[in-house]
N, C-alpha and C positions, 0 to 999 in steps of 0.2 A: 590824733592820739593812737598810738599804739597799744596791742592789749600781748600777752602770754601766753600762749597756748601751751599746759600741761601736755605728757602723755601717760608719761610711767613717773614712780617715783621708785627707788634702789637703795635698802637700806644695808648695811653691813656690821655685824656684830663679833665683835672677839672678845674670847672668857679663857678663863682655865689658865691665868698667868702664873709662872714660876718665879722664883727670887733669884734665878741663874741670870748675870749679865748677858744681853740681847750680842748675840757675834755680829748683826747686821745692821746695829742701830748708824752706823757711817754711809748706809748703800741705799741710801734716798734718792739718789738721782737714777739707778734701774728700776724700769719699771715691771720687771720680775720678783724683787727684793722691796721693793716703795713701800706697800703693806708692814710686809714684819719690821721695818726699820723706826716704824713709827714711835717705838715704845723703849721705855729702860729693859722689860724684860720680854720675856717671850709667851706667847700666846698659845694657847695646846687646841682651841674651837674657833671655830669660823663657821659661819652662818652668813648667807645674802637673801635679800626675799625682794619682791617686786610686789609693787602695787600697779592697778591702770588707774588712770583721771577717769572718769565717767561724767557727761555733760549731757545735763537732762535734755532731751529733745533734740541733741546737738546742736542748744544754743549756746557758743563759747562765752557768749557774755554772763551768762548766769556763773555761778558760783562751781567747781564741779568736786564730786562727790569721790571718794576713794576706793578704788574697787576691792575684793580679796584679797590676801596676801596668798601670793603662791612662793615657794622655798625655792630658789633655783640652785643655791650650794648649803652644805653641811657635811663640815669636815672637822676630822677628830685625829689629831696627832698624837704616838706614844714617843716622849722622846725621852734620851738615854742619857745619863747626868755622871761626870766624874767623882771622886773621894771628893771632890771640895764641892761637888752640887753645882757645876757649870756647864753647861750642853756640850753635849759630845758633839758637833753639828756632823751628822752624816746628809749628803746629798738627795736624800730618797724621803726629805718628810714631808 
């Protein structure tokens, strides 16, 4: 029987969506573009935070417990919208 050994876990959160059609929703296969393409619109916050596994005693057999959450990104995009409210996509967000 094989077991799972945890180490980290890696979560990712986006907010702050507008009602502008996504320019990137087609560009899932780069994976510079993967993220924003996931969606109809566009996302203006991004957050990633880590957790570690912690295993009491370093028995991997026990159950292991979740350590702090530390923030590794938090990012805040202003972006610039035409007379019809569609992203202006400049290069630099």
């Amino acid at each position: 029987m094989s077991y799972t050994i945890f180490s980290k876990k890696e979560t990712q959160y986006f907010s702050g969506y507008d009602a502008a059609e996504n320019p990137f929703r087609k560009l899932q296969m780069f994976e510079e573009t993967f993220n924003r393409s996931l969606s109809k619109n566009n996302f203006t916050e991004y957050r990633k935070t880590s957790n570690r596994y912690d295993y009491p005693n370093d028995n991997y057999y026990d159950t292991p417990t979740l350590g702090p959450t530390q923030e590794i990104v938090n990012q805040t995009w202003n972006l610039a919208y035409d007379e019809n409210g569609e992203w202006i996509y400049d290069h630099q967000f």
